[in-house]
Each structure stands twice: as structure tokens, then as C-alpha cells.
C-alpha positions, 0 to 999 in steps of 0.5 A: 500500500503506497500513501502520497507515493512513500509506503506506508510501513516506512511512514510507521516505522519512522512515527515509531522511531520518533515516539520512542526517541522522545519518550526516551529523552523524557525519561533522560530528562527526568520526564517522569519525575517533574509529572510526579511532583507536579501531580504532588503540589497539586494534592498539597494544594488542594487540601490548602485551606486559609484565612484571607490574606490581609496583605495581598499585593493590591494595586490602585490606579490614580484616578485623578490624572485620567483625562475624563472629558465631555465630547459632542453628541455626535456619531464620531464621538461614541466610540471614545465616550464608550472606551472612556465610560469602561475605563473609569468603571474598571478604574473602581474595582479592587485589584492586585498584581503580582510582580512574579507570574503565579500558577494557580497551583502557586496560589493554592499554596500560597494563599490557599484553594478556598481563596483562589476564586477571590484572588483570580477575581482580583487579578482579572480586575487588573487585566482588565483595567489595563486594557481598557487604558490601551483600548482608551488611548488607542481611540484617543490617538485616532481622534490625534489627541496625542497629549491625553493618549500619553497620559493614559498610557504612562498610567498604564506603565505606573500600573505595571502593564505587560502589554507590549504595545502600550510600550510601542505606542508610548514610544512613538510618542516619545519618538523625539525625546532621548532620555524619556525613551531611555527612561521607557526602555529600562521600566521595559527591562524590569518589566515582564512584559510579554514580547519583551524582546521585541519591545526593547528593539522597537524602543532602541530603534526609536533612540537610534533615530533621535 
């Protein structure tokens, strides 16, 4: 039996040889043993009961800084009354962030199983909020109001962002100031910021122009 012009036994042998190469590097490397204590701190972690931790790391946006405006009711003006509206209702709620990236295995230990619901609440408030600043300062750079996406967006960074394009928009803000560029590529590098990589390149880029 021939399959795409190659036989099919030789297809078998070769998915064979593979398989069996992996699993022998899996048990080199101590395969077995990481899914066994894997399989052990989750057990552990499921029989963590805690009281509520009093000093969780929560985090507090600075409200009073936010570029909250009046627009026309005018068709063109919906979109960024909707971001802004979302923005400061997300601005209300508790949250916290954690400066280390936590499994819930991580939290269950730490903070215990009957406080993960509350704990994952919290840290979905951030989220949350952080996107929203980005959701909001990109509406404000389309309506090229460039001064209040910069506030919102170095609002962003003070709370920690990891996203990356809210580094990326804020340099191109910057796209003609050094130090401030400078100052934008080390809160990069201390960050853990997803694409961190690449943002640090779009900054240098940024101050190689200058």
C-alpha cells in the first residue's frame, strides 16, 4: 500500500522511531519525575485551606490624572465616550498584581484553594483595567489627541502593564525625546512584559533615530 507515493510501513516505522526517541529523552530528562511532583503540589494544594490574606499585593490606579472629558453628541464621538465610560468603571474595582507570574497551583499554596476564586477575581480586575487604558488611548490617538493618549498610557506603565504595545505606542510618542525613551526602555527591562524582546528593539530603534 503506497500513501502520497512513500509506503506506508516506512511512514510507521519512522512515527515509531520518533515516539520512542522522545519518550526516551523524557525519561533522560527526568520526564517522569517533574509529572510526579507536579501531580504532588497539586494534592498539597488542594487540601490548602486559609484565612484571607490581609496583605495581598493590591494595586490602585490614580484616578485623578485620567483625562475624563465631555465630547459632542455626535456619531464620531461614541466610540471614545464608550472606551472612556469602561475605563473609569474598571478604574473602581479592587485589584492586585503580582510582580512574579503565579500558577494557580502557586496560589493554592500560597494563599490557599478556598481563596483562589477571590484572588483570580482580583487579578482579572487588573487585566482588565489595563486594557481598557490601551483600548482608551488607542481611540484617543485616532481622534490625534496625542497629549491625553500619553497620559493614559504612562498610567498604564505606573500600573505595571505587560502589554507590549502600550510600550510601542508610548514610544512613538516619545519618538523625539532621548532620555524619556531611555527612561521607557529600562521600566521595559524590569518589566515582564510579554514580547519583551521585541519591545526593547522597537524602543532602541526609536533612540537610534533621535
Amino acid at each position: 500500500m503506497i500513501l502520497s507515493g512513500v509506503p506506508i510501513c516506512l511512514i510507521i516505522f519512522v512515527s515509531s522511531t520518533i515516539t520512542i526517541q522522545i519518550m526516551l529523552r523524557r525519561n533522560k530528562s527526568g520526564f517522569k519525575e517533574k509529572c510526579e511532583e507536579y501531580i504532588k503540589r497539586e494534592e498539597m494544594a488542594e487540601n490548602t485551606i486559609k484565612k484571607m490574606p490581609s496583605d495581598l499585593p493590591y494595586i490602585y490606579p490614580d484616578k485623578n490624572i485620567l483625562p475624563v472629558k465631555e465630547y459632542p453628541d455626535k456619531a464620531e464621538f461614541k466610540k471614545i465616550l464608550k472606551k472612556q465610560k469602561a475605563c473609569i468603571r474598571k478604574s473602581e474595582l479592587e485589584m492586585i498584581y503580582f510582580e512574579e507570574n503565579y500558577s494557580n497551583t502557586d496560589l493554592k499554596l500560597k494563599y490557599g484553594k478556598n481563596n483562589l476564586d477571590k484572588i483570580t477575581c482580583l487579578e482579572e480586575h487588573y487585566n482588565g483595567y489595563i486594557y481598557s487604558l490601551l483600548d482608551w488611548a488607542k481611540e484617543l490617538i485616532a481622534l490625534d489627541n496625542i497629549q491625553d493618549a500619553r497620559i493614559v498610557l504612562e498610567e498604564a506603565i505606573r500600573m505595571n502593564s505587560d502589554i507590549s504595545q502600550t510600550y510601542i505606542l508610548l514610544s512613538d510618542i516619545y519618538s523625539d525625546n532621548k532620555k524619556l525613551l531611555s527612561e521607557l526602555k529600562q521600566k521595559a527591562q524590569k518589566n515582564k512584559l510579554r514580547l519583551k524582546d521585541k519591545t526593547i528593539e522597537y524602543i532602541d530603534s526609536k533612540i537610534e533615530c533621535i
